[in-house]
C-alpha positions in Angstrom: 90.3 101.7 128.6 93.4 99.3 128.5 93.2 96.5 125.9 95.6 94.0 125.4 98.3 97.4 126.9 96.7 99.3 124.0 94.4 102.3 125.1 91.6 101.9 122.9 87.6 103.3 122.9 85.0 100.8 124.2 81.6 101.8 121.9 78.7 99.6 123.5 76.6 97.6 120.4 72.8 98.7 121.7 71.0 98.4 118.6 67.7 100.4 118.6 64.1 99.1 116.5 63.0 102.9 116.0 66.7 104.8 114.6 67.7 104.1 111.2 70.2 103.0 111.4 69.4 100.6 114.0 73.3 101.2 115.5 75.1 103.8 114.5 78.5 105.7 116.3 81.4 107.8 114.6 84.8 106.3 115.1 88.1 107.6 113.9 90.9 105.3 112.3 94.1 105.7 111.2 93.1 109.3 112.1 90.0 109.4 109.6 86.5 109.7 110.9 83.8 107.2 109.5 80.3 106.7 110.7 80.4 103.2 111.7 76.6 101.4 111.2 75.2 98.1 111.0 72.3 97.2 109.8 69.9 93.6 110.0 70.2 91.6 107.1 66.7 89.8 106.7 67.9 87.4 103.9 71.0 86.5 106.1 69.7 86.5 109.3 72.9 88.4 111.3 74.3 91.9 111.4 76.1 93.7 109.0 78.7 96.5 109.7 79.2 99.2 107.1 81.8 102.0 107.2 80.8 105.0 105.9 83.3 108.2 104.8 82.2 111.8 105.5 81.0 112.2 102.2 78.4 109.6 102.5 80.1 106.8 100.4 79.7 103.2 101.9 83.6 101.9 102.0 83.0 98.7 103.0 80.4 96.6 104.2 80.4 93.1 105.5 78.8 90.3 108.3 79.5 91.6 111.8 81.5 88.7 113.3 82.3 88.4 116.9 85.4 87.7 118.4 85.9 84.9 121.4 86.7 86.4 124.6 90.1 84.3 124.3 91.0 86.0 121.0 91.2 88.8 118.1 89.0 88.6 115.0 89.0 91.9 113.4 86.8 94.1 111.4 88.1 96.0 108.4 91.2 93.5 107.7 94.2 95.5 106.1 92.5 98.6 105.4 94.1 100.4 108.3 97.6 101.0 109.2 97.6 101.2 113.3 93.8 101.0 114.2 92.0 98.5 114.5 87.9 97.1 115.0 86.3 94.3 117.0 83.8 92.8 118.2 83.1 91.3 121.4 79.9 89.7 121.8 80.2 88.4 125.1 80.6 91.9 126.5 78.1 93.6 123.9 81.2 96.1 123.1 82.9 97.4 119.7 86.8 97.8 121.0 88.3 100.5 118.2 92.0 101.4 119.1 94.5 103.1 118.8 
């Protein structure tokens, strides 16, 4: 898919009450492949997204905040170089690219 004329990977958010965790999909940025999960935070009330490296060590974890259809909020701000995470409630969609 075409994104803003970046091709980027469309990963659709379809949380599940029965896998833990309740979302979970590998992605690969800045050419480094995490396991990308979020998680229901009770206290909070909202989702949380985690990054997690290959040897099982949470790298970052925070609220899972949506972007506007009309802009960019991203996930994961200045840890990559060229790739980049969001969120798109609207569509239900994680856009990861490049």
């Amino acid at each position: 898919m075409v994104y803003g004329g970046i091709v980027v990977t469309t990963i659709a958010f379809q949380p599940s009450a029965s896998a833990s965790p309740p979302f979970q999909s590998q992605v690969t940025l800045d050419g480094v492949s995490y396991s990308m999960q979020t998680m229901w935070n009770i206290y909070a009330q909202r989702w949380y997204v985690s990054l997690v490296d290959q040897s099982g060590n949470v790298v970052i974890n925070q609220p899972l905040i949506g972007s506007p259809s009309s802009s960019n909020i991203y996930l994961f701000p200045n840890m990559f170089t060229t790739s980049t995470v969001v969120y798109v409630p609207s569509t239900g969609n994680f856009i990861v690219g490049p």
